[in-house]
C-alpha positions as CSV (number, residue, x, y, z in Angstrom):
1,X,104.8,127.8,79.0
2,X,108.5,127.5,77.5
3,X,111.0,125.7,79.0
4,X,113.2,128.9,79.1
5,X,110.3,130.5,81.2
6,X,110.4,127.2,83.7
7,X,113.9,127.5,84.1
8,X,114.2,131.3,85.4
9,X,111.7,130.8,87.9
10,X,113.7,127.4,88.9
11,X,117.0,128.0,90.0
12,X,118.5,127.2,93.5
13,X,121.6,126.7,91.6
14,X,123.9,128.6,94.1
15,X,122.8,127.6,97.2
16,X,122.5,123.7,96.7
17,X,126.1,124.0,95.0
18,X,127.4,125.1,97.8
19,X,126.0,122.9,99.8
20,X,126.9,119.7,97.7
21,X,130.3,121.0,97.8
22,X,130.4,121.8,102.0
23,X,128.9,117.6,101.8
24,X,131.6,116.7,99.6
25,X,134.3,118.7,101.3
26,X,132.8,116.8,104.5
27,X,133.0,113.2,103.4
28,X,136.4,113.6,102.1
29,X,137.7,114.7,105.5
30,X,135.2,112.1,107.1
31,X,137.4,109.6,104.7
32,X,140.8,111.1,106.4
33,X,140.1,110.9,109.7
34,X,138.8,107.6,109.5
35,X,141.9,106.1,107.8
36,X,143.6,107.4,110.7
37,X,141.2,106.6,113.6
38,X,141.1,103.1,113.1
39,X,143.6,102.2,115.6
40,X,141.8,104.0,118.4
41,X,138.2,103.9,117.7
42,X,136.5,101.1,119.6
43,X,136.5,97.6,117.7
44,X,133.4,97.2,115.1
45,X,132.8,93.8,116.4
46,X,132.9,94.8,119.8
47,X,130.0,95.9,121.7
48,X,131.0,99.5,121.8
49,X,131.5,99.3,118.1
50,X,128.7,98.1,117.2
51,X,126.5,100.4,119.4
52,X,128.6,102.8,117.8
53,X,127.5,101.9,113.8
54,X,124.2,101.1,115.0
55,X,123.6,105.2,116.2
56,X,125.4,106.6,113.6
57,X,123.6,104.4,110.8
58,X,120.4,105.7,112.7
59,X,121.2,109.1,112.6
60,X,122.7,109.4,109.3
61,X,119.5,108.2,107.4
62,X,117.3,110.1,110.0
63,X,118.7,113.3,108.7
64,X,119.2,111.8,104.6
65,X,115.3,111.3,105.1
66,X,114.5,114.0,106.7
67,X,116.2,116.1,103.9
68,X,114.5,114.0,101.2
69,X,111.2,114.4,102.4
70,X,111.9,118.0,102.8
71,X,113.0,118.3,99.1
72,X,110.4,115.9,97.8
73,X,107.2,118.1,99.3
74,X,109.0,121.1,97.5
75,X,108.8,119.7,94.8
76,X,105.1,118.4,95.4
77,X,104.0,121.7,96.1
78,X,105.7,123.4,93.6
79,X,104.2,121.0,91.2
80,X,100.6,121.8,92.3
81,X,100.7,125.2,92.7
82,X,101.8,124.8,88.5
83,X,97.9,124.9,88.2
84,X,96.8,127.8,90.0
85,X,98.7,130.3,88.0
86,X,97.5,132.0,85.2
87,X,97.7,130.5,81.3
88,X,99.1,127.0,83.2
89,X,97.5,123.8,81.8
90,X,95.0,122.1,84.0
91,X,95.3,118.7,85.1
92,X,92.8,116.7,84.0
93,X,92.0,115.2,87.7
94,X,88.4,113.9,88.4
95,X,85.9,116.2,90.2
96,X,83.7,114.8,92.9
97,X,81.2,112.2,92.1
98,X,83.1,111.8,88.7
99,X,85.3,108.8,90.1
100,X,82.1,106.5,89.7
101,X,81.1,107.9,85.5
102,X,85.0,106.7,85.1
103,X,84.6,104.0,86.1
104,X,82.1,102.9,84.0
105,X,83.5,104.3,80.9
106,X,86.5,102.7,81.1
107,X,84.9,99.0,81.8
108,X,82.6,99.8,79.3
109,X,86.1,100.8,76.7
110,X,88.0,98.3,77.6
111,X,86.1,95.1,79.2
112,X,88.7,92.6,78.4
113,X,91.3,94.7,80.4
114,X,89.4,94.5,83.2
115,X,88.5,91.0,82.8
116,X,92.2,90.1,82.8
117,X,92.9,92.7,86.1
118,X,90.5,91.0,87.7
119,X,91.9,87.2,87.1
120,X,95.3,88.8,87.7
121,X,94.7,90.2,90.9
122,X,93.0,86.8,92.2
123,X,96.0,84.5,91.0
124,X,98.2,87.4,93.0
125,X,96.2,87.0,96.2
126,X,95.5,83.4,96.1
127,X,97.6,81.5,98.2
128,X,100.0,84.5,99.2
129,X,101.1,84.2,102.8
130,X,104.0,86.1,105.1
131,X,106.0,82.8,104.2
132,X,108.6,84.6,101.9
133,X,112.7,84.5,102.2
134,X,113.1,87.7,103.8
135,X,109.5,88.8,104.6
136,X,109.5,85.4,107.2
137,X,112.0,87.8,109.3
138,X,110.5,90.9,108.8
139,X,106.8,89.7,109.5
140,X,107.8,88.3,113.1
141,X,108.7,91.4,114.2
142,X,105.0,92.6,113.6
143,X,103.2,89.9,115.4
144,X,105.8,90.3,118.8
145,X,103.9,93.1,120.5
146,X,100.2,92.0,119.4
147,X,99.9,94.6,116.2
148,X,99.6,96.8,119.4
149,X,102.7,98.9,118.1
150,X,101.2,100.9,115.0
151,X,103.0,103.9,113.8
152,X,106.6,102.8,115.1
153,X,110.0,102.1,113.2
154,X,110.4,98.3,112.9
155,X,113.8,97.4,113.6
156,X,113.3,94.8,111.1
157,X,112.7,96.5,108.1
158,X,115.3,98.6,108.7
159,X,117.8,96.2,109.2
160,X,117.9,94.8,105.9
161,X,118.3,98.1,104.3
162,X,119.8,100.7,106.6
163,X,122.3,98.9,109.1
164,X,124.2,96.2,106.6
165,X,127.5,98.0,106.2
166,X,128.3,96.2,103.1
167,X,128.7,98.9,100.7
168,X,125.2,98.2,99.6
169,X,122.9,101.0,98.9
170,X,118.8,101.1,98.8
171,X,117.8,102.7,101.9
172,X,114.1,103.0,100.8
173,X,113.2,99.6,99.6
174,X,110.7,97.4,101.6
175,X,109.4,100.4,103.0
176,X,106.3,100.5,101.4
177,X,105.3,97.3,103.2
178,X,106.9,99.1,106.3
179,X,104.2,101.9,105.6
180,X,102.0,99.2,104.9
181,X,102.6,96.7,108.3
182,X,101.2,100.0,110.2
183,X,97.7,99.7,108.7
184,X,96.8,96.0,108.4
185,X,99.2,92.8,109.5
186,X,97.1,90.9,106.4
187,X,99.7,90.3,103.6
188,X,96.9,89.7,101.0
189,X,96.2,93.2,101.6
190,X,99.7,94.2,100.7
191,X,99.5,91.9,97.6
192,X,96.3,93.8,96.8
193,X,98.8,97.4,97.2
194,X,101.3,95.7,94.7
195,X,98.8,94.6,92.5
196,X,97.4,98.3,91.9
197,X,101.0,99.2,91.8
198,X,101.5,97.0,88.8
199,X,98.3,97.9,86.9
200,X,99.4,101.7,87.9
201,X,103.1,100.7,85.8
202,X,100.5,99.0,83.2
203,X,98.5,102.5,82.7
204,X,101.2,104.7,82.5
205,X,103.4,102.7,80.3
206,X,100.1,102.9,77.9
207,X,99.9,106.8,78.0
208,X,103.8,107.3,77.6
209,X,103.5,105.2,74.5
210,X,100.5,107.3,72.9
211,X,102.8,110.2,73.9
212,X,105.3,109.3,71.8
213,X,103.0,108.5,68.5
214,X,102.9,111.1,65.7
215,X,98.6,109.4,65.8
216,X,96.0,108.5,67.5
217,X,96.5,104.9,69.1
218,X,94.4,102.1,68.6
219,X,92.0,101.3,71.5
220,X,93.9,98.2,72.0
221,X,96.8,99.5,72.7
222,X,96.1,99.2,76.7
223,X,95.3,95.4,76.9
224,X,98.3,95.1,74.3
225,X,100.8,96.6,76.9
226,X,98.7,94.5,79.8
227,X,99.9,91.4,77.8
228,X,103.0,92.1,76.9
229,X,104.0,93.3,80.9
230,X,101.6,91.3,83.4
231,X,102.8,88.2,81.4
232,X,106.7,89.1,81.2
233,X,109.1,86.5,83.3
234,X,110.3,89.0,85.3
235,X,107.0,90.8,86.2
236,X,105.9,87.4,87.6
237,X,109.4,86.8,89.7
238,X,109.0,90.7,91.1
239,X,105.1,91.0,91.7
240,X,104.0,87.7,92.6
241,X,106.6,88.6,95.7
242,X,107.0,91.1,98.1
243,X,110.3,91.2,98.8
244,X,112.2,92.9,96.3
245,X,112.8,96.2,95.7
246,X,112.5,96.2,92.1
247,X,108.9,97.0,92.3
248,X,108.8,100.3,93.4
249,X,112.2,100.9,91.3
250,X,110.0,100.5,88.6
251,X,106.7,102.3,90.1
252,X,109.0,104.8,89.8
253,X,111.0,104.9,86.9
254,X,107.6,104.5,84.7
255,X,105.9,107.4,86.8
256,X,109.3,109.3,85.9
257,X,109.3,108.5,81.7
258,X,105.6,109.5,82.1
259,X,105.9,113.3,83.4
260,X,109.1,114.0,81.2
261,X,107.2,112.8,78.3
262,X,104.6,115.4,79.3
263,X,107.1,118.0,79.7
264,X,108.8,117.3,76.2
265,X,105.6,117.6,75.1
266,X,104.0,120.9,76.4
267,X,107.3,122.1,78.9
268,X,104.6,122.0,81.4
269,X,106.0,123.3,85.0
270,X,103.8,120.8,86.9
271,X,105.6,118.0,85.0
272,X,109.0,119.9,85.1
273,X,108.3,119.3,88.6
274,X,107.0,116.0,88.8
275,X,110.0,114.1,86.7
276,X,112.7,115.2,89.2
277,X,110.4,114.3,92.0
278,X,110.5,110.9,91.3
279,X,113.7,110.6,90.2
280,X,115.3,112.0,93.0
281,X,112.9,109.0,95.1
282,X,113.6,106.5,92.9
283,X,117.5,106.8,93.2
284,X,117.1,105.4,96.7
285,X,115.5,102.5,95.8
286,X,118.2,100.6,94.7
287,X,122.0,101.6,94.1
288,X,122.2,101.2,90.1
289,X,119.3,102.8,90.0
290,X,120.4,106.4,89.6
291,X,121.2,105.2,86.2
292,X,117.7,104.5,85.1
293,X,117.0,109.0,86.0
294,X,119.7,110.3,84.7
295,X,120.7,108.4,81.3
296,X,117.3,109.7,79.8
297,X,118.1,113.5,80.7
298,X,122.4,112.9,79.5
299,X,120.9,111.4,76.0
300,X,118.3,114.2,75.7
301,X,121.2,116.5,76.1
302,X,123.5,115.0,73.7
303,X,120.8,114.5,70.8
304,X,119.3,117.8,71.7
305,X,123.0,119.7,70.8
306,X,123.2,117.7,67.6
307,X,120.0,119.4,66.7
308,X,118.3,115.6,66.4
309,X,115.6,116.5,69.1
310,X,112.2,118.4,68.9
311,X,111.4,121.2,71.1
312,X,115.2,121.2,71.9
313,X,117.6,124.3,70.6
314,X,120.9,122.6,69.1
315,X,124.2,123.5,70.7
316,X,124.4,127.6,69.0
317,X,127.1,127.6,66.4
318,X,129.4,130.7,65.7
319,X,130.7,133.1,68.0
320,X,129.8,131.7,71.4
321,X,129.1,134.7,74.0
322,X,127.9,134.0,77.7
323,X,124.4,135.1,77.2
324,X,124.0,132.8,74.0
325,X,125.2,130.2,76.1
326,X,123.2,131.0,79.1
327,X,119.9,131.0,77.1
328,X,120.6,127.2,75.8
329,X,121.2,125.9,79.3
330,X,118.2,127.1,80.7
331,X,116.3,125.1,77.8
332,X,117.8,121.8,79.3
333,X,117.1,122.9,82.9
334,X,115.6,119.8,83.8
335,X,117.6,117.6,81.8
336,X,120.8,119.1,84.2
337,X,119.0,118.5,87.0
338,X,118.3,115.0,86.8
339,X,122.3,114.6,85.5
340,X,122.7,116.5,89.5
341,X,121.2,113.5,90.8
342,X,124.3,112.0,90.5
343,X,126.3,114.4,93.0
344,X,123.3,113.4,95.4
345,X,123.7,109.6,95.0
346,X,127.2,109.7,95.4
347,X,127.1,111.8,98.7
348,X,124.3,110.0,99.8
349,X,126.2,106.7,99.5
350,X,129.3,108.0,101.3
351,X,127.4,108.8,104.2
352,X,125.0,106.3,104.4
353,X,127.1,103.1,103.1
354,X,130.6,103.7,102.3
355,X,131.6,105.3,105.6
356,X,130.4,102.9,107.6
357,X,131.2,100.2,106.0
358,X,134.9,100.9,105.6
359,X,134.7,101.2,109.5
360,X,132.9,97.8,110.0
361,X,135.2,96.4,107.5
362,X,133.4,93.8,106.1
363,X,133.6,92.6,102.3
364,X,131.8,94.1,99.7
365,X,128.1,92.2,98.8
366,X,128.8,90.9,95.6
367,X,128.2,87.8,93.4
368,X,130.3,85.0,92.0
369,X,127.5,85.6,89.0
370,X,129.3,88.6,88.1
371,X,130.1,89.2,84.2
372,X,127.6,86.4,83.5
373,X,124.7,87.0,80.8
374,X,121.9,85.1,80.1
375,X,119.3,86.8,77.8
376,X,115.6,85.8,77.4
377,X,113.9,86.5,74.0
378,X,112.9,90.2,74.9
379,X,116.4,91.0,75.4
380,X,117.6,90.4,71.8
381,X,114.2,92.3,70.4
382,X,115.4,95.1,72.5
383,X,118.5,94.8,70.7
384,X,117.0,94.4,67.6
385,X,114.8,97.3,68.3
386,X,117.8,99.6,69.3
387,X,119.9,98.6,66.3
388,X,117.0,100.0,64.1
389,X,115.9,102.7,65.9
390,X,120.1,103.6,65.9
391,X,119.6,103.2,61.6
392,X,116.5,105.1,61.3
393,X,118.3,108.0,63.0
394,X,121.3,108.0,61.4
395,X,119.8,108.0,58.0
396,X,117.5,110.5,59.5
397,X,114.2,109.0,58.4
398,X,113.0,110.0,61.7
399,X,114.5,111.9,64.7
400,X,115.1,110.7,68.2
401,X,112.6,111.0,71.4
402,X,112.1,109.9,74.4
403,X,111.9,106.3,74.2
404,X,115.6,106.5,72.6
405,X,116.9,107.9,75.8
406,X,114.8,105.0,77.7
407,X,116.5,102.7,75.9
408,X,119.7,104.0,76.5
409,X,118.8,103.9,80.0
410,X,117.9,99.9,79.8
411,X,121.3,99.1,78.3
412,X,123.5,101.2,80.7
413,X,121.5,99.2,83.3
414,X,121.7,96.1,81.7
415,X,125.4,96.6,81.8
416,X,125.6,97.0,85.4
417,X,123.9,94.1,86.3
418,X,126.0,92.5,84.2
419,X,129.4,93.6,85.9
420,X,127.9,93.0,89.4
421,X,126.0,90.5,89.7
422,X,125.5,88.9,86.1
423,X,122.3,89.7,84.3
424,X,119.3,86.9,83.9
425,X,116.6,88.3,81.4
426,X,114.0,86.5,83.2
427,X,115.1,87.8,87.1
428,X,113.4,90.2,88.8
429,X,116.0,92.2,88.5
430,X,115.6,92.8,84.9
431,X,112.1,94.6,85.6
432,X,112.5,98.3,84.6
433,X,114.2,96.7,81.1
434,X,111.2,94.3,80.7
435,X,109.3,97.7,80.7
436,X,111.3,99.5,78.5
437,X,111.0,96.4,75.9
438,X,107.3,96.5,76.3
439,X,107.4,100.4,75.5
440,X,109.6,99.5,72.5
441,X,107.3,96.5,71.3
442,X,104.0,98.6,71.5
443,X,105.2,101.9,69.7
444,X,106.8,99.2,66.7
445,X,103.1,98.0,66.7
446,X,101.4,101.3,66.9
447,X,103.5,103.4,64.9
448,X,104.8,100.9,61.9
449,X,102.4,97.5,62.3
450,X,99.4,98.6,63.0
451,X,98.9,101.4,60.0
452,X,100.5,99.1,57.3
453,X,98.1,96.5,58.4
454,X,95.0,98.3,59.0
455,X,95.1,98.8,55.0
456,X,94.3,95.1,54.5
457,X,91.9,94.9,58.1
458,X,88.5,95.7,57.6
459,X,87.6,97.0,60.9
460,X,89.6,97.8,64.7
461,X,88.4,94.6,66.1
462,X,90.1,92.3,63.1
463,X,93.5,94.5,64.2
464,X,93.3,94.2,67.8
465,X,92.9,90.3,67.9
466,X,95.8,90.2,65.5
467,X,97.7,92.1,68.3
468,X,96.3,89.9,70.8
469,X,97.4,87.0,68.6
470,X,100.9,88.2,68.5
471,X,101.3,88.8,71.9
472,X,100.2,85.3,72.9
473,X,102.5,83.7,70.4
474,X,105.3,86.0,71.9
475,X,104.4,84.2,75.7
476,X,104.3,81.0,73.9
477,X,107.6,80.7,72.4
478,X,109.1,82.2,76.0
479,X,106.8,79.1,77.7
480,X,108.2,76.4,75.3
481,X,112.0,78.1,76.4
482,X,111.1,76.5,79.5
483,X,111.6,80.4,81.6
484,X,108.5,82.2,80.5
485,X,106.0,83.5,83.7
486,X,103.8,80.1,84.4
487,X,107.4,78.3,84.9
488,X,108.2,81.7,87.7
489,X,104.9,81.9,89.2
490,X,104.6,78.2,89.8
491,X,107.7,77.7,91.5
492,X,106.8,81.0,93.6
493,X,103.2,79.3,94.5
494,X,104.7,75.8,95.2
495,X,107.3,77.0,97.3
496,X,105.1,79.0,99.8
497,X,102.5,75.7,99.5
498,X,105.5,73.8,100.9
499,X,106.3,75.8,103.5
500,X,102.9,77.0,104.9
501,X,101.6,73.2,104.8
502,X,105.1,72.0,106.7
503,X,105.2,75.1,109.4
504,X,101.2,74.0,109.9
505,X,102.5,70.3,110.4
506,X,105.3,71.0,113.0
507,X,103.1,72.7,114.9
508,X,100.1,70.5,115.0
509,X,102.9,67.9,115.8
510,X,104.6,69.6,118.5
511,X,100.7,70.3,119.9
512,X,99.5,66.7,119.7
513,X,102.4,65.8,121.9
514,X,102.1,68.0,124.0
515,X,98.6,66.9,125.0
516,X,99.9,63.5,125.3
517,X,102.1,65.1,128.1
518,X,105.5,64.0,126.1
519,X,108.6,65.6,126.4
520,X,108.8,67.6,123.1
521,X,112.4,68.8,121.5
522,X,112.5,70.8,118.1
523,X,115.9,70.4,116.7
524,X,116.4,73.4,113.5
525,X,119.6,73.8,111.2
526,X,120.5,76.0,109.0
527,X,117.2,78.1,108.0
528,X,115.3,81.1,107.5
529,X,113.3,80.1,110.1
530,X,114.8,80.3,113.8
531,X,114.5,81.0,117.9
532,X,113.4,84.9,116.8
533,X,111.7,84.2,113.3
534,X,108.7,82.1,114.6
535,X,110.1,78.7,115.7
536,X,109.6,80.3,119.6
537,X,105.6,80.2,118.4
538,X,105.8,76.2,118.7
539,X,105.1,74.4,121.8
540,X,108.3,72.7,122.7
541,X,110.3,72.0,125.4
542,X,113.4,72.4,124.0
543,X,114.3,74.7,120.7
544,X,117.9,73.2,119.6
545,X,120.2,74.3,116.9
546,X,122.2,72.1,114.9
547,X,125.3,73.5,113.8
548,X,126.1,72.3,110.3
549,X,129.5,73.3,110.7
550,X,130.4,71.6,113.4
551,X,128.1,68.9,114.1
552,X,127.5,70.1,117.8
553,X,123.3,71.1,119.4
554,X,122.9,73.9,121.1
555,X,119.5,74.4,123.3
556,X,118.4,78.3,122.0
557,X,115.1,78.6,124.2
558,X,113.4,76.4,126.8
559,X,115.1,74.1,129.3
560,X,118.6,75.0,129.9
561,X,119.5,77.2,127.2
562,X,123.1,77.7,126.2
563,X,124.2,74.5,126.7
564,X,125.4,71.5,124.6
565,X,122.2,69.0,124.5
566,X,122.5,65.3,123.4
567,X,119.7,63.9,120.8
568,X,117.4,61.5,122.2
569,X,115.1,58.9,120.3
570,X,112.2,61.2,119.2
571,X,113.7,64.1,118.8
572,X,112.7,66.4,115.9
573,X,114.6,67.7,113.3
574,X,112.9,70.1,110.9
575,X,113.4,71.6,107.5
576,X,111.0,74.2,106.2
577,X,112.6,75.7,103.5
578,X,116.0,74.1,102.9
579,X,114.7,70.7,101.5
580,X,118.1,69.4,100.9
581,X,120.1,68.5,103.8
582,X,123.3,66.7,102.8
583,X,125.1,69.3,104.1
584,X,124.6,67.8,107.7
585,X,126.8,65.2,105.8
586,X,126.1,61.6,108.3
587,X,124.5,63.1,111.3
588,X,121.3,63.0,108.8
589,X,121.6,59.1,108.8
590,X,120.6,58.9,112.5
591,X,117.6,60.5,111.5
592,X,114.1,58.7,110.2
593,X,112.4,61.1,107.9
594,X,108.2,61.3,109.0
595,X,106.9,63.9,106.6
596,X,107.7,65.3,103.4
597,X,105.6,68.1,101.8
598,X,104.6,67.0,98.1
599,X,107.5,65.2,95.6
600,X,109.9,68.2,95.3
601,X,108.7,70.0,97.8
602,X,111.0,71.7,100.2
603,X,109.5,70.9,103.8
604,X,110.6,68.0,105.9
605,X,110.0,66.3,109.0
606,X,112.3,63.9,110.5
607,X,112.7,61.9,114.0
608,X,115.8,61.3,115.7
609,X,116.8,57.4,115.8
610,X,120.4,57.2,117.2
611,X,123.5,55.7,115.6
612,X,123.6,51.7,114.4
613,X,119.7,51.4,114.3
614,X,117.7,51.2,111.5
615,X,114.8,52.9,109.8
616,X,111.7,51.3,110.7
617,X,109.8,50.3,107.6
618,X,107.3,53.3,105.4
619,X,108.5,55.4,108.2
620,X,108.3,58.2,105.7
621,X,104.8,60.1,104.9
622,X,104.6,62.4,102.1
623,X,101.8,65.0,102.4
């Protein structure tokens, strides 16, 4: 099927325009009357005001859902119904009972793949617990009612993403382990979910990269890309947590590059479908990540009208009429639909972040990080691999595809990470550029390494452990920099060792005393961990909060809460995951510390002691 063809049986054009424009006609008037209102609208920080954010944050992204879910099984059905129609290329989906002959085949292809899934997925699972940043809020909220509230909204997942008013935008992320929370309360199941999420990124990063070779491509090519993105700083920071959103960003953005390098390929309807699918899903993932969807489809344009793109008519020449011009637009159909993503993100962000947050008033998220770079080694071979790809072109000793637009894609989001919040090559939040590097370092292998060097190899195996061999000396020389992905995951394992083995201590501490029918108070400071994030699961007598601005504690739960309390000898002051605490400045000095989780770990115990006494001697026990 052509891509004309597609686009004539594709085209909603008039009634979504005029509905983007009613929208955009809407939230400038929206804008109007709320510069005006100000002065009589209830205060944002009063209860009224807040009640009144609270419903209209609700009901905003109830009906922005609603309409995305609407649009996205469109799409899906659409897509599906691609195959039913007459001369329209089957899918190449697995019958019944075929799952199992797979299976087989592939362990039998490719047994070092699985070998290294397998280890993967165990150093995943192995010591993963509820105990991270932001997952120890959201996960408290799933244990209050018993796991007896399946299939409702959890306030707490929400919260982080749909009621901040901070001009921040990612209304979908966390919400797979929202989905998830409904099924089972066990995170190692989740980290199981995001482990075949990654291996899913793996497989189709494999297949876009065999789309884009002029070849066949080697065998190895799949436990070459497993190497070069299980094994990337950044996949380690983003995977080996839950609680960032840059995981399904990616999910996304990979399963997007796949089905639009199937429809450059055969202008398949299904994949036609498929790309805007999950672009228009991925956009809500994170704010800047609009940029990732429609970069590709703005590149393909421009390359495609300067006649540098396959399968793509070049802007007509001559005498322009309507009809001439008519017939080349409906060959980038899909390539104008993505660029109409942006008219959705930015109505989508008025409505469900701007607006209110110019009514709450508070400051903008942002980062004193901003305009700061700091590039790992992949980031200057993408460079490197731009640069030539921008020479090959130009000399035209090969035209542009796909993975061109990908990379312009990486750099325009590279560049607005740096303005807002700085850009750290090994960070999570470099993850979809880490995947466009791999894509960039396998097709260099595949399509100029590999042939030149299979002249001189004497059989596929010799080749393949020479592109195991590079790989490894690639994570090498990113180990010896000192941020590679043992230094990440390490840190990531230690940290939630810490905390699990202090949390387990407080509470046998607080039991054991209890038993011994003393009077037990549990002083906390500045933490992720408070009254409503599981410090009300200990058995105390007293939960107190130590204000490390002012000095002053506060009884939160148990015997007279609300009022001032005074310290008493005995008194416990805790520290799961802060592990510094000079900022309590010389109130820590009347305190004797009792427990510290292993040299450089971040939990601590101490006991109160009282001004003008002194420590008793090895009052201090490490773990």
């Amino acid at each position: 099927m052509s891509l004309q063809s597609i686009s004539r049986r594709i085209q909603p054009w008039v009634p979504l325009t005029v509905l983007a424009a009613a929208l955009g006609m809407g939230a400038f008037s929206s804008w109007l009357w709320l510069q005006q209102a100000q002065d009589w609208l209830p205060s944002p920080r009063s209860e009224a005001g807040e009640k009144l954010l609270y419903v209209y944050n609700r009901t905003s992204h109830d009906i922005a859902l609603a309409l995305l879910a609407i649009a996205v099984l469109v799409l899906l059905w659409l897509g599906l119904r691609a195959n039913d129609q007459p001369g329209a290329e089957q899918s190449a989906s697995p019958k019944r009972g075929m799952w199992g002959q797979r299976l087989l085949t592939f362990s039998r292809e490719h047994p070092l793949v699985l070998i290294l899934w397998i280890g993967y997925t165990v150093a995943m699972v192995n010591g993963t617990s509820w105990l991270y940043p932001e997952l120890v809020g959201w996960y408290d909220g799933i244990l209050d009612h018993h796991l007896l509230d399946n299939f409702s909204v959890r306030y707490e997942f929400i919260a982080e993403t749909m009621l901040r008013n901070d001009y921040r935008f990612f209304p979908l992320a966390h919400q797979d382990l929202h989905v998830l929370s409904w099924f089972t309360p066990y995170v190692k199941v989740w980290m199981l979910v995001s482990a075949a999420e990654l291996f899913t990124i793996v497989v189709l990063a494999t297949r876009i990269v065999r789309g884009l070779l002029p070849r066949q491509a080697p065998r190895h090519l799949l436990l070459l890309v497993s190497l070069l993105l299980l094994f990337a700083p950044g996949t380690g920071f983003g995977f080996f947590q839950l609680i960032y959103a840059e995981r399904m960003l990616t999910l996304c953005f990979v399963a997007f590059a796949f089905f639009y390098c199937r429809y450059q390929e055969s202008g398949h309807r299904q994949a036609w479908c498929f790309s805007l699918l999950f672009a228009l899903v991925g956009l809500f993932f994170k704010d800047i990540g609009v940029l990732l969807f429609i970069t590709p489809a703005a590149f393909t344009l421009v390359a495609g009208a300067a006649g540098r793109l396959e399968r793509y008519p070049a802007f007509p020449g001559g005498q322009l009429s309507r009809q001439r011009l008519r017939n080349w637009l409906r060959s980038y159909s899909l390539e104008l639909w993505l660029i109409s993503l942006l008219v959705v993100f930015a109505l989508a962000y008025t409505y469900l972040s701007y607006l209110p947050s110019l009514y709450h008033g508070k400051q903008a998220y942002g980062s004193d990080d901003g305009f700061r770079f700091l590039g790992d080694l992949r980031c200057w071979i993408l460079f490197a691999f731009i640069g030539l790809r921008i020479a090959l072109i130009s000399s035209r000793r090969c035209g542009a595809n796909l993975l061109d637009g990908l990379n312009a894609a990486a750099l325009v989001y590279m560049a607005a990470l740096y303005a807002a919040v700085g850009y750290e090559g090994s960070s999570y939040m470099s993850l979809p550029v880490q995947l466009v590097t791999v894509l960039d370092l396998s097709f260099a292998w595949c399509a100029w390494i590999a042939p030149a060097l299979s002249q001189r190899l004497s059989s596929p195996a010799a080749l393949g452990l020479v592109a195991v061999t590079a790989s490894a000396g690639l994570l090498g020389v990113e180990h010896q920099r000192g941020d590679g992905f043992v230094e990440r995951v390490s840190a990531i394992k230690a940290k939630q060792h810490s905390w699990l083995k202090t949390f387990n201590k407080i509470e046998d501490l607080t039991t054991e005393a209890k038993r011994r029918g003393e009077e037990v108070n549990l002083i906390f400071t500045k933490s992720w961990f408070r009254r409503k994030r599981h410090l009300d699961r200990f058995k105390v007598d007293r939960l107190i909060f130590l204000d490390p601005e002012t000095g002053t504690y506060t009884t939160v739960d148990g015997i007279r809460p609300g009022e001032t309390y005074t310290p008493k000898p005995g008194d416990v002051l805790i520290s799961i995951d802060r592990g510094n605490l000079d900022f309590l400045g010389a109130e820590l000095d009347r305190y004797d510390q009792v427990y510290r989780a292993k040299p450089g770990g971040s939990g601590r115990i101490f006991r109160y002691r009282g001004a003008g006494k002194s420590a008793p001697a090895g009052s201090s026990v490490a773990e």
